[in-house]
Structure formats: structure tokens, C-alpha cells
C-alpha positions in Angstrom: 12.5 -7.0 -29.5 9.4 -5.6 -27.7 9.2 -6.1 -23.7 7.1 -9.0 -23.3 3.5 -7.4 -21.7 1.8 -9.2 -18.3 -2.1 -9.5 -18.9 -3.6 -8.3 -16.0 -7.2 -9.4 -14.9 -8.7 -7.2 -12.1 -10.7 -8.6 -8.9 -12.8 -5.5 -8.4 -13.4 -2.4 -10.1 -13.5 -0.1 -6.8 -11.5 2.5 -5.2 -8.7 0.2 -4.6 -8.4 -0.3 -8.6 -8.8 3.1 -9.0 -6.0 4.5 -7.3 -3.9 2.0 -9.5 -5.3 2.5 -12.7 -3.0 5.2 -13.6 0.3 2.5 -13.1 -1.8 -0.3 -14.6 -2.7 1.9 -17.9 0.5 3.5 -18.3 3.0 1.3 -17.1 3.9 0.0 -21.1 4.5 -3.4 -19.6 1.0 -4.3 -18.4 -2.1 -4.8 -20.4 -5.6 -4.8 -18.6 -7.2 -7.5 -20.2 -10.4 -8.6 -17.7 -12.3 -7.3 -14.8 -15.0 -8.7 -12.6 -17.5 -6.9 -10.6 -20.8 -7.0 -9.5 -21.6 -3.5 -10.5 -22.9 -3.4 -14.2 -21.7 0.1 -14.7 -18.2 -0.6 -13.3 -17.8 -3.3 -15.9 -19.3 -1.1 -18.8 -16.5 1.4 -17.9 -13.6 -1.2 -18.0 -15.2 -2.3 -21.2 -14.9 1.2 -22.4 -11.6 2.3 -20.9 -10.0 -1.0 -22.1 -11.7 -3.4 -24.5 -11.0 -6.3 -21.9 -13.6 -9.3 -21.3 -15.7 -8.5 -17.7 -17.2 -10.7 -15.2 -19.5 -10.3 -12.2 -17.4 -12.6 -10.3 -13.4 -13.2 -9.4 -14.5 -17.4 -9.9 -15.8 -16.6 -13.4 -13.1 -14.5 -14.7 -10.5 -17.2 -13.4 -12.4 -19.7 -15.0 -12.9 -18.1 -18.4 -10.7 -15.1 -19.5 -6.6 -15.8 -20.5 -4.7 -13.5 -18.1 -1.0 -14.1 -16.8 -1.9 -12.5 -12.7 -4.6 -10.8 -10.9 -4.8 -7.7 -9.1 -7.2 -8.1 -6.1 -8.0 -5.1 -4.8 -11.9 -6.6 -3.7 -13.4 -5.7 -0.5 -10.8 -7.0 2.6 -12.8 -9.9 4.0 -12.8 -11.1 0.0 -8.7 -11.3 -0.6 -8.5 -14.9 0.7 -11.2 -16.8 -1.2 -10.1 -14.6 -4.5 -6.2 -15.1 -4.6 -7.4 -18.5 -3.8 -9.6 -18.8 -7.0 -6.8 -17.3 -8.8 -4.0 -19.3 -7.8 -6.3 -22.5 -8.2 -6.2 -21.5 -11.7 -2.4 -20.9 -12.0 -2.2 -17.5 -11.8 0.0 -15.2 -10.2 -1.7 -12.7 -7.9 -1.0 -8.9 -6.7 -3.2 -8.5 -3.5 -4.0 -5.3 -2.3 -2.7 -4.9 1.3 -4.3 -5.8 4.1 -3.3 -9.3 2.8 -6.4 -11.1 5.0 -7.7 -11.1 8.1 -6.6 -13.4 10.1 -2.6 -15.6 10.5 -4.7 -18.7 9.3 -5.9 -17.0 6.1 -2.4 -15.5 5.3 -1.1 -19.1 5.2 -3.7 -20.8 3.7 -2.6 -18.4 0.9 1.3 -18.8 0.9 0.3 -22.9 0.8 -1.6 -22.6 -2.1 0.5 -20.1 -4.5 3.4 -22.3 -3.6 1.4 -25.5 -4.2 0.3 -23.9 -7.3 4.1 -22.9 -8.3 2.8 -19.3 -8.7 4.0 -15.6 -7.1 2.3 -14.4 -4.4 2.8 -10.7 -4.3 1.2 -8.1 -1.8 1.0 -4.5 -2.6 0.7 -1.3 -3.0 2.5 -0.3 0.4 4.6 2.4 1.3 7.7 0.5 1.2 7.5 0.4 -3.0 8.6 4.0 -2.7 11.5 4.7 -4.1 13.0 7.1 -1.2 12.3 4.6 1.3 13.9 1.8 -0.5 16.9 3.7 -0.6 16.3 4.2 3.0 16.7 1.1 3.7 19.8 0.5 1.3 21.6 3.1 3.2 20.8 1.1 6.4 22.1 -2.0 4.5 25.5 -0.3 3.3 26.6 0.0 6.8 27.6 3.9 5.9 25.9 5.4 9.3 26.3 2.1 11.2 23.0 -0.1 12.6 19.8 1.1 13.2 19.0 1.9 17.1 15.3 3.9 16.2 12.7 4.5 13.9 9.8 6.9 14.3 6.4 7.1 12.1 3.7 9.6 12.2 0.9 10.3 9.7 -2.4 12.7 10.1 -5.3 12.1 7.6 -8.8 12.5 7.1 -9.1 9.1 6.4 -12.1 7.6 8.5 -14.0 10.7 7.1 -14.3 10.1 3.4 -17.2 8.5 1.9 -17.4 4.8 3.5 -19.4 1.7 2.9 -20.5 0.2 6.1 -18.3 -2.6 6.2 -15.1 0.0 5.8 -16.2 0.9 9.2 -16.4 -2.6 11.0 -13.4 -3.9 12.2 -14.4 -7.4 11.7 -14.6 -7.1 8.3 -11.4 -5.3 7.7 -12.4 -1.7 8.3 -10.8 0.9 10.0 -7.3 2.0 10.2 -5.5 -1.1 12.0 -6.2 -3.1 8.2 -6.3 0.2 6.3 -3.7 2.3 6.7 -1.6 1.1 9.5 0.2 -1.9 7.0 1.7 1.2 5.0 3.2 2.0 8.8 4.2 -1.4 9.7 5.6 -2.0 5.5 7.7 1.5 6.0 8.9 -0.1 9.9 9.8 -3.4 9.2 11.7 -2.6 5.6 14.1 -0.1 7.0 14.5 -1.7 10.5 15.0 -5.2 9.0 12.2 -7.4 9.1 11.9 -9.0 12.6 9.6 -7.5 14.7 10.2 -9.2 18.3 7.2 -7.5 20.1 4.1 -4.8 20.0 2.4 -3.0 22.6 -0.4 -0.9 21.4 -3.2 1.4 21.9 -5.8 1.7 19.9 -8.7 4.8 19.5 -12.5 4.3 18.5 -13.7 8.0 19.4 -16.6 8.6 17.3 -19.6 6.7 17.6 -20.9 7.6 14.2 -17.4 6.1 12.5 -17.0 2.3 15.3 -13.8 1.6 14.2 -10.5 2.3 15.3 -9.4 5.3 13.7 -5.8 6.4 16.0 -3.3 4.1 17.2 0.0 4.8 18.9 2.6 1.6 19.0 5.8 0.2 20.5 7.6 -2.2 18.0 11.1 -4.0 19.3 12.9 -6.0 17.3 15.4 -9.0 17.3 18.3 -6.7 17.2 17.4 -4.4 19.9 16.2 -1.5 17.9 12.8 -0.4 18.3 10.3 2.3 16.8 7.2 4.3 17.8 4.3 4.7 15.4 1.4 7.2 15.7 -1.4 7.4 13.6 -4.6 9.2 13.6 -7.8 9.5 10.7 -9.9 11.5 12.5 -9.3 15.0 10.2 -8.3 17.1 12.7 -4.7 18.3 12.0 -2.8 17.3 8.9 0.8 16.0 8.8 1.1 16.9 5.1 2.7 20.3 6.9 5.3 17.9 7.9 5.7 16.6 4.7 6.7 19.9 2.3 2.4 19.8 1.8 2.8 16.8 -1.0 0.3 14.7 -0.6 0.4 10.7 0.0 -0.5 10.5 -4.0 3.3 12.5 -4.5 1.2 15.3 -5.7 0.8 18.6 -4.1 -1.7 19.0 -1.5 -4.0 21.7 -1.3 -4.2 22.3 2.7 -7.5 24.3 2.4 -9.4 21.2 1.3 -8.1 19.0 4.1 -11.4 17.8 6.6 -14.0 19.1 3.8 -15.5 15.7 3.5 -15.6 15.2 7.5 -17.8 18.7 7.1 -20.0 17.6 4.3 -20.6 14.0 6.0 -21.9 15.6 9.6 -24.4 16.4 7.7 -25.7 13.8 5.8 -27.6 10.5 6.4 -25.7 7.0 5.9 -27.8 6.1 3.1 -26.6 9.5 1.6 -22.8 8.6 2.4 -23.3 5.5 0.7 -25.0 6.8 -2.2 -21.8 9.9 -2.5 -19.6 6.8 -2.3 -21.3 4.7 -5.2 -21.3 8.1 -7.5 -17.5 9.0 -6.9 -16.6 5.2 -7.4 -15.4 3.9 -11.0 -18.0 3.7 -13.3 -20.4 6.1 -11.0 -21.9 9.1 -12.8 -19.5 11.0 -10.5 -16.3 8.9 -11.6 -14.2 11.4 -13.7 -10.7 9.0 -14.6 -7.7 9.9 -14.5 -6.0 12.1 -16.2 -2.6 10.9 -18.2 -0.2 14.1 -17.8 -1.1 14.5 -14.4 -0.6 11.0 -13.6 2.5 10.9 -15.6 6.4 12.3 -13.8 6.9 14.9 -16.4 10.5 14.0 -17.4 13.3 16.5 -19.0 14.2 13.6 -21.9 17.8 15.6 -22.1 18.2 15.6 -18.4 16.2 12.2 -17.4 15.0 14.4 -14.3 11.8 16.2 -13.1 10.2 19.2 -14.0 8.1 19.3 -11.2 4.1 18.4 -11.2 4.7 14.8 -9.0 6.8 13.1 -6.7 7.3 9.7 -5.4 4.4 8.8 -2.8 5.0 9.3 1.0 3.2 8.3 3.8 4.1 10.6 6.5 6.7 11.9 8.6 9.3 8.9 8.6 13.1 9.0 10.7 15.5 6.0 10.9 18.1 7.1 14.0 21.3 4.9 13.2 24.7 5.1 15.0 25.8 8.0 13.3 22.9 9.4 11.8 19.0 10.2 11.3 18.2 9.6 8.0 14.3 10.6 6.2 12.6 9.4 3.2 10.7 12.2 1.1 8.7 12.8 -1.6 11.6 14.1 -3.1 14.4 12.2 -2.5 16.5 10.9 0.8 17.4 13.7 4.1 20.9 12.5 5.5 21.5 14.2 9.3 24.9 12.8 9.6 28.0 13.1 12.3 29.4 15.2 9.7 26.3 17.5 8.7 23.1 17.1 6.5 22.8 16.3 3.2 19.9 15.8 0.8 20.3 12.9 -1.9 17.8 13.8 -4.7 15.7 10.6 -6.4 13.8 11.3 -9.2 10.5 9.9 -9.4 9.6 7.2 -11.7 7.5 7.7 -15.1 4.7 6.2 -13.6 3.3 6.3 -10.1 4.0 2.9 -8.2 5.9 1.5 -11.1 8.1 -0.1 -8.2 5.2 -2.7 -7.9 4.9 -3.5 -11.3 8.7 -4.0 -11.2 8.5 -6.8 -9.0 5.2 -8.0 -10.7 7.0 -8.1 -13.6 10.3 -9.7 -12.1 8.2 -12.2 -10.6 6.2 -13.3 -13.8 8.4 -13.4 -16.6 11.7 -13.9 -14.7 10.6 -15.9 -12.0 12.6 -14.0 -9.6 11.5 -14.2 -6.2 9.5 -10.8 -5.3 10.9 -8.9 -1.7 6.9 -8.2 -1.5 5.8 -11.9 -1.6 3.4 -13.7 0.8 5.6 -14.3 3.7 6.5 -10.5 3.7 2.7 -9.8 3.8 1.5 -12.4 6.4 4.5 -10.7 8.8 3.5 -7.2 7.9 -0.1 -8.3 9.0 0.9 -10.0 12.1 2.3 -7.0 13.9 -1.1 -5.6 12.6 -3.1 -8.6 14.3 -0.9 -8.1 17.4 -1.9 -4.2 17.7 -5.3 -5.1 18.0 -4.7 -7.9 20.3 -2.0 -5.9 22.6 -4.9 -2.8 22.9 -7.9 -5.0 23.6 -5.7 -6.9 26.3 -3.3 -4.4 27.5 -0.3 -6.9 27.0 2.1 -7.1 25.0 2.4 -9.7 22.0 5.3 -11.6 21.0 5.5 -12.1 17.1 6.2 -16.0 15.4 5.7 -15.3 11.5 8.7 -12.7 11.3 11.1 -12.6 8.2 14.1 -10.7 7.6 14.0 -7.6 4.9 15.6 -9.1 1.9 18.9 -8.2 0.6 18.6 -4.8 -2.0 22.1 -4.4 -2.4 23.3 -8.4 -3.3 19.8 -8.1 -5.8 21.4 -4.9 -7.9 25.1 -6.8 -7.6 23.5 -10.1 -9.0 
């Protein structure tokens, strides 16, 4: 019997959506069947790419079109009100991360998807990836004992891609703290076990062209005594890809001479030209060029069931757990073990279809009802430890944590 397929309606037709289009189009499980935005030619693209019903609002499309869940990948300071409208209409939701902008709006949400009786699911983050999930069942088989450390770094060009002015307004979810730093906290907290005790931060705004935070370095402790250091910075200056075997965060290759090229084109150009580059490169823009299918696609030996090469799984960094009796490091390419005994590298091959771990538990969640690791709760305690960064480095204290939850269990999941 055919695998039953999820209907997916999308809540924006930006960047967000289009860095997931390739899993949403070629994961065989999901079928893209409506998309609001305000943009005609975003909606004449869908329409095009997929034959689905649009809408220039979330309200509309929850109102009107027959979907099963919607992906909300809108503009931050819109994820509340539109997993709102959703779940008012009984559908599940996938929010893009940041999950809100404030503790309030996170629970407002939880309340209403579990008034509603529907999933709540927040992702794409970093802790989808398949090497650091088996990070973290490593940590939960007890084979190198508890976790004592965890260190994160990651070097981008982030704040210096084409931005709209809100993307570089704290207030309104811009910035790294709500942009990049969840994929930090997600990777932390998943592989250290959930419950974050304490942050002290500090946070850098060193450009006045860019007002937003674009570095941060933070001290996270947890209920166990284990803490970690995080460090990241946007500002297109060195890249940590080096540390990283040059793959990029995508899981493809990285092509190191290209790296601060858009920092050099922008400190040139006016912010009505940014915005303007920005609207052409987005989907639907005369500039948007899709995606392409093979290169989206893990090219998979059918004999072997393994790699050829051409992607990996997505990274987001340089990541180390120090347990008792051994450092162990998620990669693009599998799992680095620097045991008591000596090193050894456990290879994981990546999946057919980038992020297809979120569609997983999207799919878990819908048709099983099987309650998703990713779910609201997760989200909300992810985003507090981001709240309390920016609270610890505009007060200099720091900030005990109240919406914790442990890391559910991986290993009594695959036994059930």
C-alpha cells in the first residue's frame, strides 16, 4: 500500500521556504498543496512549481485551502499569530526556529496546539542532523560515561548577506541571538541533556551599518554539573568551514574563495539597493533560479545504500562533547570518537533528502500521533536560554532558566 502523503500548506514563500523546498519537494511523503504570500510573484511561482491553491495571507489559507500542517517559515515577529491561525483551524504546524519572541508568546502557542489536540513542532535546527543525533545517543548509551563539557563554535558571513531591515532589528527578531544562535543552543541542550541551569553572556553589535548583534560568546551550566562554552560570530571575517573539512552548513562543499563576497558587494551599495538584491534573489524574484534535484539529492550507490559523494548531512560548526572517557564530534560525515582507548570515526551516511530528519517527525507526529522530540516545549526551552543571552549581556548578570525540559529518550524510542 502507498505511504500515506502529509499536505503541506506554506506560511511564506521567502528564504526560509526556500532553503526547505528541496526536502518539501522531494521528500515522497509530503505534497505542497497551498502557500500564502503577499508577494504576487512568489505565489505565481508556487502556482507554477506545484499546482497548489495560494493566498496572500496565512488567515486565508487556514480558512480556505484542505491541508493536514503548516510550515511557517514567515517573517519572526509573525510565527505567533500564524501557528495561531493554524492551530485555530486544527492543523498541525512546523514553525521555523526562532519559535517567537518572547516566553509569553511561546506558551500562548503550546496552550493552543494542545487545546486544539494538534502537534506543535519547531524546526529546521541543527539537532535534526543525523551526526549529532547519534551524538547524543552515544551520550545516552553510557559507553564514554556522563557528559562533563561541550564546546560550540561557528564563523559565518551571516549579518552580511542581503537583509531586509527588520532582519537587522533585534526587536523584531533580527540578528544572530534569534537567527543563528537557536541552531547553537538546539546542538547544546540535545547532546548535554536538556536542562540548562544558567547563562551568562556577551553579546557584540560592532557595525553601525548592520544594529544588531552579530557575535556572542556564552557560559551554559546545567542541572548535572556539566557546562559548555558557545562562540559565535556573523561578521565575515574568518570562516570556520576550515574547521569543518570546508563542507558547508547546506552539507555541500564550500567554495572558501567566495566566503565575505557579499560583505564586499554590500559596502558598496545603498539600503534601498540591498533591499532591492534581496527581493530579486528571493523565490519568485527575477533572480530566483530553484533548486536543482541532483544536487539536492544524496546520490546513493542502490547496491551499497551508501554515498558517492556530492552531499553530506548539514553541520553547523565546530561541535565537541568531552565525556568521562572521551571527546566525541559530530561531522558532516559521520561521528569522531577520541576515546581512552584511541580515535575512531563512525561513518553515517546521509539521508536521500536533505533534512528528511524533520519530516520524519512531521510525519511521526501527523499520521501516528507519536509525540515529536522537537515539539513546543523543546522550542520554548531552546528559546529561553536565547532570551536569557540577551538579558545576561544587557545586564551583566547571570540568568537562572524556569522552562527547561530534559532531551527525550532516542534509544527507548528505536527499542519501542
Amino acid at each position: 500500500m502507498a505511504e500515506k502523503k502529509i499536505r503541506i500548506g506554506a506560511a511564506a514563500l521567502g528564504r526560509a521556504f526556500s532553503l526547505m523546498l528541496p526536502t518539501l519537494a522531494l521528500d515522497p511523503r509530503i505534497e505542497l498543496v497551498a502557500g500564502a504570500d503577499p508577494r504576487p510573484e512568489a505565489r505565481a511561482q508556487f502556482e507554477k512549481d506545484f499546482g497548489g491553491r495560494t493566498f496572500d495571507s496565512v488567515e486565508a489559507m487556514c480558512g480556505e485551502a484542505d491541508f493536514d500542517a503548516l510550515y511557517v517559515s514567515s517573517p519572526h515577529q509573525f510565527h505567533a499569530v500564524n501557528v495561531l491561525a493554524s492551530v485555530s483551524a486544527g492543523k498541525h504546524v512546523l514553525c521555523e526556529k526562532p519559535m517567537a519572541l518572547s516566553v509569553e508568546e511561546c506558551l500562548a502557542m503550546i496552550e493552543a496546539a494542545d487545546k486544539a489536540g494538534v502537534h506543535l513542532l519547531v524546526g529546521h535546527s541543527h539537532s535534526y542532523d543525523g551526526p549529532v543525533q547519534q551524538a547524543r545517543r552515544l551520550v545516552e548509551g553510557g559507553e564514554f560515561g556522563d557528559v562533563r563539557m561541550i564546546h560550540a563554535l561557528n564563523y559565518t558571513d551571516f549579518l552580511f548577506r542581503p537583509r531586509r531591515p527588520e532582519e537587522l532589528d533585534t526587536e523584531k527578531g533580527g540578528g544572530i541571538i534569534y537567527n543563528q544562535v537557536p541552531h547553537q543552543v538546539d546542538n547544546i541542550r540535545f547532546i548535554g541533556g536538556g536542562l540548562v541551569q544558567s547563562v551568562r553572556a556577551i553579546t557584540g553589535a560592532w557595525d553601525a551599518g548592520r544594529g544588531t548583534e552579530g557575535a556572542c560568546s556564552a557560559l551554559l551550566t546545567f542541572d548535572s554539573g556539566a557546562f559548555a562554552s558557545m562562540t559565535y560570530s556573523g561578521y565575515a571575517h574568518f570562516d570556520s568551514n576550515e574547521f569543518v573539512d570546508w563542507i558547508a552548513e547546506s552539507g555541500m562543499p564550500s567554495r572558501p574563495e567566495n566566503y565575505g563576497a557579499t560583505r564586499r558587494a554590500l559596502a558598496g551599495m545603498s539600503k534601498d539597493d540591498e533591499l532591492a538584491l534581496k527581493a530579486r534573489q528571493n523565490y519568485g524574484g527575477p533572480g530566483y533560479r530553484g533548486f536543482d534535484p541532483k544536487s539536492a539529492s544524496a546520490d546513493i550507490d542502490p547496491r551499497t545504500g551508501k554515498s558517492t559523494g556530492g552531499r553530506f548531512h548539514q553541520n553547523f560548526g565546530l561541535l565537541i562533547a568531552s565525556c568521562d572517557r572521551a571527546d566525541i564530534r559530530p561531522t558532516s560525515k559521520g561521528v569522531s570518537i577520541y576515546a581512552d582507548q584511541g580515535q575512531e570515526f563512525r561513518v553515517l551516511e546521509p539521508r536521500p533528502v536533505p533534512r528528511m530528519e524533520v519530516m520524519d517527525e512531521l510525519y511521526d507526529a501527523v499520521v501516528f500521533g507519536k509525540q515529536p522530540v522537537h515539539d513546543g516545549r523543546w522550542g520554548l526551552a531552546t528559546m529561553e536560554v536565547c532570551f536569557a543571552i540577551l538579558e545576561s549581556a544587557r545586564s551583566g548578570r547571570e540568568i537562572m532558566l524556569k522552562h527547561q525540559i530534559q532531551t527525550p529518550s532516542l534509544l527507548q524510542t528505536e527499542e519501542a
